[in-house]
C-alpha positions in Angstrom: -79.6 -163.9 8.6 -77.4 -160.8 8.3 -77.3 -158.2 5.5 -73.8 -156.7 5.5 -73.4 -153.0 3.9 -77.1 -152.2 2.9 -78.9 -149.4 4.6 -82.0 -147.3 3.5 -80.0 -144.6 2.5 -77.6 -146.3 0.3 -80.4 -148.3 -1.7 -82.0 -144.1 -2.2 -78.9 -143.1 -3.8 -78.4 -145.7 -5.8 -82.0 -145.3 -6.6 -81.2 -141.7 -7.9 -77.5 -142.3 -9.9 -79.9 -145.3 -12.0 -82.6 -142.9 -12.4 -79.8 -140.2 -13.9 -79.0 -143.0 -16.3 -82.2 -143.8 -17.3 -82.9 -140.4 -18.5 -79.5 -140.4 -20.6 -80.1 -143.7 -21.9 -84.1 -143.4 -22.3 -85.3 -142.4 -26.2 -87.9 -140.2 -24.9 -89.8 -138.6 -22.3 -92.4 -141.4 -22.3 -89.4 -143.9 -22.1 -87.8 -142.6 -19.4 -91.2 -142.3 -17.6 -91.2 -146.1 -17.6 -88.0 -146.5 -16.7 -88.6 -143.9 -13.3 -91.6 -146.0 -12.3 -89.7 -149.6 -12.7 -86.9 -148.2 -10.6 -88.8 -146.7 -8.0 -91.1 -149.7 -7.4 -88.0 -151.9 -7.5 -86.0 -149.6 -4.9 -89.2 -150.0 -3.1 -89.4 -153.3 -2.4 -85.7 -153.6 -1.7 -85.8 -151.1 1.0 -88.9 -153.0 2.6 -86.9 -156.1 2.6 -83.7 -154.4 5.1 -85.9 -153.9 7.9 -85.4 -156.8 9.9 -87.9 -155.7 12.4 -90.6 -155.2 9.6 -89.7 -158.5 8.3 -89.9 -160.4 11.6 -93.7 -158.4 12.2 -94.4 -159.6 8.9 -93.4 -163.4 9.5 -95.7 -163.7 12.5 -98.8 -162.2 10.6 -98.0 -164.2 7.8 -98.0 -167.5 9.7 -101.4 -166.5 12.0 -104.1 -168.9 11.4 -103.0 -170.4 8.4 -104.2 -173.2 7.5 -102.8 -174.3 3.6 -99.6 -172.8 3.8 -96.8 -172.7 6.6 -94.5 -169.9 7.2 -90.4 -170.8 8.2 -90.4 -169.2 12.4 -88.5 -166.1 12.9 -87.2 -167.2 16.7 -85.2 -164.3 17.5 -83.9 -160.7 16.4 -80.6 -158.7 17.6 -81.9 -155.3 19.9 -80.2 -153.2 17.0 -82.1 -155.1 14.3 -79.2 -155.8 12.2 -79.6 -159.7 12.3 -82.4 -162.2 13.0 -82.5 -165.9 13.5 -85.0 -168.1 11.6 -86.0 -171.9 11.6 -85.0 -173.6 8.7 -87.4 -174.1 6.5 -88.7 -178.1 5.2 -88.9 -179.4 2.1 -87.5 -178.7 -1.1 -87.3 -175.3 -2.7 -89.9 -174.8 -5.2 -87.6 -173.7 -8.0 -85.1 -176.6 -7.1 -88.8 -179.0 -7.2 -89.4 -177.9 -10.3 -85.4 -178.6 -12.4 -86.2 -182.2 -10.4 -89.4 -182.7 -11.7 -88.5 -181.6 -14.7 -85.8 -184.2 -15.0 -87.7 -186.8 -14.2 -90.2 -186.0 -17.1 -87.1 -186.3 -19.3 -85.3 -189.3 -17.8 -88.0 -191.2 -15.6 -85.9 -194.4 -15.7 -82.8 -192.8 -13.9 -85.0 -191.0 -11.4 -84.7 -193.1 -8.1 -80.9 -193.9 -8.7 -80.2 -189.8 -9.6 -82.4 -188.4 -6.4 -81.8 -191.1 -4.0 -80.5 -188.4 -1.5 -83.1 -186.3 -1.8 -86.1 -188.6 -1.6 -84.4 -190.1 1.7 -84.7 -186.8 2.9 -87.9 -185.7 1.5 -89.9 -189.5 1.3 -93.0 -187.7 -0.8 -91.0 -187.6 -3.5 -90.7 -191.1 -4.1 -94.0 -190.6 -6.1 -93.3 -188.1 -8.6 -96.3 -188.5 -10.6 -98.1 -188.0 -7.8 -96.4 -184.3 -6.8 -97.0 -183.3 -10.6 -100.5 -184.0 -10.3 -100.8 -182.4 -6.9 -98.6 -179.4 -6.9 -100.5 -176.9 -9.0 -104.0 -177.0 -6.7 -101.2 -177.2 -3.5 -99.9 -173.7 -5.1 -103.9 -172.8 -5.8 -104.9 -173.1 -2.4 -102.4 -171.4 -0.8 -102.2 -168.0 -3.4 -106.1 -167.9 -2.4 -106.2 -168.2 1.4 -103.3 -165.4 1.2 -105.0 -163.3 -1.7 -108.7 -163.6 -0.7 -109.6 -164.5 2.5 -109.6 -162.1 5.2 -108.5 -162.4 8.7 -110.2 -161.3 11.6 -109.0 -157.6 11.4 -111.1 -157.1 8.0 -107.8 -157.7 5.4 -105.8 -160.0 4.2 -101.8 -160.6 4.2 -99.4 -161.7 1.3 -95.7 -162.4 0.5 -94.5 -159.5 -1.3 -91.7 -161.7 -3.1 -93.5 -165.4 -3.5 -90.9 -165.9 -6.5 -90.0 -170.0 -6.6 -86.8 -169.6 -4.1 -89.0 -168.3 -1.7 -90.6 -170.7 -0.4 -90.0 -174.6 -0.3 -92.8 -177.9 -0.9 -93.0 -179.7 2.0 -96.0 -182.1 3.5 -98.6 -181.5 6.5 -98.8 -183.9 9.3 -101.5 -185.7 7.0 -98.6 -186.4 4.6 -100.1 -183.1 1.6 -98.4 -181.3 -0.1 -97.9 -177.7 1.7 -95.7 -174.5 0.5 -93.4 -173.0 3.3 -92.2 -169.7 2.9 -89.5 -167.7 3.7 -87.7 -164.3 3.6 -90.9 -162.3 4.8 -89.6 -158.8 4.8 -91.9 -157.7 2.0 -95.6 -158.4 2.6 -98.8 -157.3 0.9 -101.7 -156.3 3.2 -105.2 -155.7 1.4 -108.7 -154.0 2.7 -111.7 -156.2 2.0 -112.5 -153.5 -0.6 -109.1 -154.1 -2.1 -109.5 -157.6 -2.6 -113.0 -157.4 -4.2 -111.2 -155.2 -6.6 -108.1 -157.5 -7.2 -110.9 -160.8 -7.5 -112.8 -158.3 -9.9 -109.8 -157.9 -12.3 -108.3 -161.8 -11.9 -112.0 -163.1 -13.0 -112.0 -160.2 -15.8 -108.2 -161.6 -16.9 -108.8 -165.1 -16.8 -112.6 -165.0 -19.1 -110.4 -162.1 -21.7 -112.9 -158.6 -20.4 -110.6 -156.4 -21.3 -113.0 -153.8 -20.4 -113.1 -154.4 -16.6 -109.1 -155.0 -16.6 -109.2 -151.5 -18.1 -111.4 -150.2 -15.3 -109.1 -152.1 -13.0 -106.2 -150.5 -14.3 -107.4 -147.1 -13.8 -108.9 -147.3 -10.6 -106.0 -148.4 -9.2 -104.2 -145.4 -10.4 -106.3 -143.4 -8.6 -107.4 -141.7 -12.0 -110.4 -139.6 -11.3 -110.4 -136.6 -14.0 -113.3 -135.8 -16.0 -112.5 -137.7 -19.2 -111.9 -141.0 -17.3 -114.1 -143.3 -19.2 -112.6 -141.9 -22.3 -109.1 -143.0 -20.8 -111.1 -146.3 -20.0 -112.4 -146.9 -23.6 -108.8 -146.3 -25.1 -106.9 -148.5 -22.8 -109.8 -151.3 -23.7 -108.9 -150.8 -27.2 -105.2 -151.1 -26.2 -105.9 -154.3 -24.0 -108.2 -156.3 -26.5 -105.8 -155.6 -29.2 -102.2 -156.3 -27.6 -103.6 -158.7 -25.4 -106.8 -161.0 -25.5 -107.7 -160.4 -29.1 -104.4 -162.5 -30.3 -102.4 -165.4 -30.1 -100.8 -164.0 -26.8 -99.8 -166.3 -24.0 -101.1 -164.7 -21.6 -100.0 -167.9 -18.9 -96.9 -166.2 -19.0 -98.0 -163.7 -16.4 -94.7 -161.6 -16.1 -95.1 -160.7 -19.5 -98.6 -159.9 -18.9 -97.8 -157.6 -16.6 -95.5 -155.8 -18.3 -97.4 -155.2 -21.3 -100.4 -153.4 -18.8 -98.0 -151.6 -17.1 -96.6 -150.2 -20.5 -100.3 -149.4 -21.5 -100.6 -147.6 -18.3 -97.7 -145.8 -19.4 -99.1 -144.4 -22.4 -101.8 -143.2 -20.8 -99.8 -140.7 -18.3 -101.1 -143.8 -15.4 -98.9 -145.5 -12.7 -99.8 -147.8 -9.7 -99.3 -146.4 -5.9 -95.9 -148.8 -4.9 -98.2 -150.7 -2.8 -101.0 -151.7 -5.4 -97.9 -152.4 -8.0 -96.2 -154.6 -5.2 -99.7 -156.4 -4.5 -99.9 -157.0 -8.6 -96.2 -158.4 -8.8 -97.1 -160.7 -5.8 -100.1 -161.9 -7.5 -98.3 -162.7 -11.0 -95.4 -164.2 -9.5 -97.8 -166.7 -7.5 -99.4 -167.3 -10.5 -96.3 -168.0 -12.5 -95.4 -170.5 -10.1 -98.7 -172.2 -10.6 -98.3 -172.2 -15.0 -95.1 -173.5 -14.4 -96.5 -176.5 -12.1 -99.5 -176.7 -14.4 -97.2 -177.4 -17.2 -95.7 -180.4 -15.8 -98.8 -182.1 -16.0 -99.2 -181.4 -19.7 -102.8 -179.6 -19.1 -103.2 -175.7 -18.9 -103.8 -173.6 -15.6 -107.0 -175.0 -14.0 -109.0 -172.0 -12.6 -111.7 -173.9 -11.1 -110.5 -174.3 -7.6 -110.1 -170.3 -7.9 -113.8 -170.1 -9.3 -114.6 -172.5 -6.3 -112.4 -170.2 -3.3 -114.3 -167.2 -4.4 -117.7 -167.5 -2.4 -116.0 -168.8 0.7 -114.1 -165.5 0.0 -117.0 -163.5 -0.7 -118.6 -164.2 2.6 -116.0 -163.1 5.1 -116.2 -160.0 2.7 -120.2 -159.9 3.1 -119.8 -160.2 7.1 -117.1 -157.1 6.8 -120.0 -155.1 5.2 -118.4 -155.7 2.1 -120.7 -156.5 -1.0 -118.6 -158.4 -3.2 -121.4 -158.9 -6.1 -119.9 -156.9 -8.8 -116.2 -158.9 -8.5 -117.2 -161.6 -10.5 -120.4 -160.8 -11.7 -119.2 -159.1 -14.8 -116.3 -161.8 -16.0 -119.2 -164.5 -15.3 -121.7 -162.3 -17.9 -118.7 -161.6 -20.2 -117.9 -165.3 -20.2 -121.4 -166.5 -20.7 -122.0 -163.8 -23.9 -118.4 -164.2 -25.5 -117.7 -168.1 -25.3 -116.0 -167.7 -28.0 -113.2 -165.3 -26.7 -112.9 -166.7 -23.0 -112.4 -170.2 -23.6 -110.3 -169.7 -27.1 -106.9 -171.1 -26.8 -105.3 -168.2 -26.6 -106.0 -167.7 -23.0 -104.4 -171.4 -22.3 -106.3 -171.4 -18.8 -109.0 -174.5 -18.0 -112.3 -172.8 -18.1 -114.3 -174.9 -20.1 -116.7 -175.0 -17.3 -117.9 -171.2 -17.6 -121.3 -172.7 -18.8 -122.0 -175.3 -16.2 -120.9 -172.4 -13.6 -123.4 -169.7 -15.0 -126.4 -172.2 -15.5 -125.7 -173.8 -11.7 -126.2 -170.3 -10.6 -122.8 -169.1 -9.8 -123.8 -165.7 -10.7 -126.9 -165.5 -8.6 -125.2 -166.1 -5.6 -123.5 -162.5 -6.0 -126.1 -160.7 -6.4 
């Protein structure tokens, strides 16, 4: 892999002529605020992406003990760094899965003839009912062991980019389903503290709190002035009220995303580059997941999630790590406002928030 006339400093100043624009094209201070931070944590990410000595680092701790996921081998790098070599990866892109699987849903009877190459090469998919039904827990598993479960040096390590041509579906030597990515030049690393944060604002998206995704929010900002809670209470206003208190897929995690960084906005806030990059990683994972879910014709099934999060929990206890409060809250939000967390405009599977409460799920947090 060779990337031919991009170097740090070119990406910078491209960075500043679009940032010049923005300000001539933006309608207002606030505008071109949002505009600044978009381009900055885009030009970010880029530039993480040219270092081919990063990315190689990155592949290797990406790969290390995993166990539901497999990671295409970097196998070499040029002493200058301008070129590396890298395995191919198996399988079948995720985004080219999906059109096929798509297809099939539309024209079922044509589907052997059509994709007679590619199930010769790729003999799982001979049963697509069977990938529809698996891929979405395959996709599950694999966003939790990267997003929650620390390794032995007390964090936990993510691909930056998981967008749908990142990584391909393959299967494990017990013929599963198994994601394996590539292009590993932008990875996330989290603190145990970290991830009890980013557990304590998924549980508080998924039940509708828009209190503790507020809190979320603003921690993350590193807010810390005197009339924080008052920002808190506003942007909770904001969040029920553009958000969870309407008709608002909020499946569609990109646009999700958006609409709390634009409330952010409003309130003078902005993520660190690295806690926005972590928050892009984890929507785009999750996207991937909505869009498998949907091929099944059910919604997004949290419960293997709900399920990943004690295992989760206790490498975080053994760290010194108290992970009560991450879930605690969405769990007692859920239980006392039924009504909002499992309406229909949250399109996620949680009509098990009862059963988890009464079997105690709570109690093993505290």
């Amino acid at each position: 892999m060779i990337k031919n006339g991009l170097t740090p400093e070119q990406l910078k100043m491209e960075e500043e002529i679009f940032c010049r624009f923005a300000k001539e094209l933006a309608d207002s201070p606030e505008e071109y605020a949002k505009m600044r931070g978009q381009l900055k944590s885009l030009y970010h990410d880029w530039a993480g992406e040219l270092n081919f000595f990063t990315e190689m680092s990155n592949n290797k701790l990406l790969a290390q003990g995993a166990k539901r996921y497999k990671v295409a081998d970097i196998t070499d790098i040029a002493e200058d760094g301008s070129c590396i070599i890298m395995n191919k990866a198996g399988g079948i892109k995720m985004d080219e899965l999906m059109e096929i699987l798509e297809d099939y849903k539309a024209n079922p009877s044509q589907f052997a003839q059509k994709y007679a190459k590619q199930i010769a090469e790729n003999p799982f998919l001979a049963n697509p009912e069977k990938v529809i039904q698996d891929l979405p827990n395959t996709l599950l598993k694999a966003f939790d062991e990267q997003f929650m479960f620390l390794n032995k040096g007390g964090q936990t390590i993510m691909h930056g980019d998981p967008h749908m041509g990142n990584f391909f579906i393959t299967v494990d030597k017990h013929g599963k389903l198994i994601p394996e990515f590539i292009d590993t030049g932008n990875c996330v690393s989290r603190t145990g503290v970290q991830v009890k944060d980013d557990i304590s604002f998924f549980s508080n998206y998924f039940v509708g709190n828009s209190k503790g995704v507020a809190e979320y929010l603003v921690k993350q900002s590193g807010y810390a002035a005197a009339d924080k809670q008052k920002i808190i209470n506003a942007m909770t206003e904001d969040i029920q009220e553009n958000i969870f208190g309407k008709l608002h897929n909020v499946s569609k995690f990109s646009d999700v995303q958006q609409n709390l960084m634009t409330i952010m906005e409003k309130y003078g806030l902005q993520m660190a580059p690295e806690n926005a990059t972590a928050m892009k990683a984890q929507m785009q994972f999750f996207s991937a997941i909505s869009s498998a879910s949907r091929l099944t014709g059910d919604s997004f099934d949290i419960m293997p999630l709900m399920k990943d999060i004690p295992r989760a929990s206790l490498s975080m206890i053994k760290s010194g790590i108290n992970p009560c409060r991450a879930i605690k809250d969405a769990l007692n939000f859920a239980y006392y406002n039924q009504t909002q967390a499992v309406g229909t405009a949250y399109q996620f599977t949680i009509k098990d928030v009862d059963r988890i409460v009464n079997n105690g799920a709570i109690d093993t947090f505290v």
